[in-house]
FIVEX-503534 format. One record per residue (C-alpha): x negated, y negated, z. Coordinates in pm, whole numbers, padded with zeros to 5 digits, always signed. Layout:
N
XYZ
...
// end
This chain:
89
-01819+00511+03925
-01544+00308+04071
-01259+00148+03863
-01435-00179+03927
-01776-00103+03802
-01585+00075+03478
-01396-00261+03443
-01731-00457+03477
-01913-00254+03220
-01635-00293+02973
-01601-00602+03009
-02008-00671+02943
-01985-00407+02658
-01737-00650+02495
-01926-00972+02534
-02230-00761+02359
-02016-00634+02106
-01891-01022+02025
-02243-01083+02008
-02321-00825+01793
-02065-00895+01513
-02138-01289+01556
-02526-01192+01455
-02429-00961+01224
-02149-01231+01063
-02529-01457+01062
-02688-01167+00854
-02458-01127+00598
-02416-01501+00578
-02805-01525+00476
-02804-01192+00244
-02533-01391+00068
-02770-01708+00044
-03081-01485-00047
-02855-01311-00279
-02709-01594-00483
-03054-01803-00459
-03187-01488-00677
-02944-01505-00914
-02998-01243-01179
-03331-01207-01081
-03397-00854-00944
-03731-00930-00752
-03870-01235-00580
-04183-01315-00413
-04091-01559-00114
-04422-01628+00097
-04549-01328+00257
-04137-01165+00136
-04088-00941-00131
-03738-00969-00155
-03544-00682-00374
-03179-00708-00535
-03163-00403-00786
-02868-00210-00889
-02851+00167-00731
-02668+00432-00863
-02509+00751-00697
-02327+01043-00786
-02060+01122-00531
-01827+01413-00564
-01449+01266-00541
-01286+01504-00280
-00951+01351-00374
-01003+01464-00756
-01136+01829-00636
-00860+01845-00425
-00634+01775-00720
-00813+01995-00983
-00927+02254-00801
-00724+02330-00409
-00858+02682-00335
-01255+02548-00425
-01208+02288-00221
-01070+02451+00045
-01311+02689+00005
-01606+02457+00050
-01432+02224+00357
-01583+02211+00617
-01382+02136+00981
-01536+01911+01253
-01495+01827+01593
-01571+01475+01745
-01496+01300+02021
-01405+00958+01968
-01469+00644+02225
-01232+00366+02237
-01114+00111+02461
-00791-00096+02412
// end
């Protein structure tokens, strides 16, 4: 691939990532309308919608905290990976 076609498909993967983030941006802006037309309400029938706004909760370990409390556990248990990362500036 020349330097050409590389600058031509960066440049088109940029325009779809604007358009990307600008749909996205859309989303979010009408979760946040769905979200605050609910209220408190934790279910809602909308037409043919079932629309869902419930509390989840998780259990996460805090690595930070392990870290801390217990180095040689932690260490023990970490686990190393390799990645490649794409970017263009």
């Amino acid at each position: 691939m020349s330097i050409n076609e590389m600058e031509r498909k960066v440049r088109e993967m940029r325009e779809l990532q604007a358009l990307i983030e600008e749909a996205t941006a859309e989303v979010e802006a009408l979760k946040d309308a769905i979200k605050a037309a609910m209220s408190d309400s934790e279910s809602v029938q909308a037409g043919e919608y079932r629309i869902t706004y419930k509390a989840v909760t998780t259990a996460r370990i805090d690595t930070a905290a392990l870290k801390k409390a217990l180095p040689d556990l932690a260490q023990q248990f970490t686990k190393t990976t390799t990645a490649r990362r794409f970017c263009v500036a």
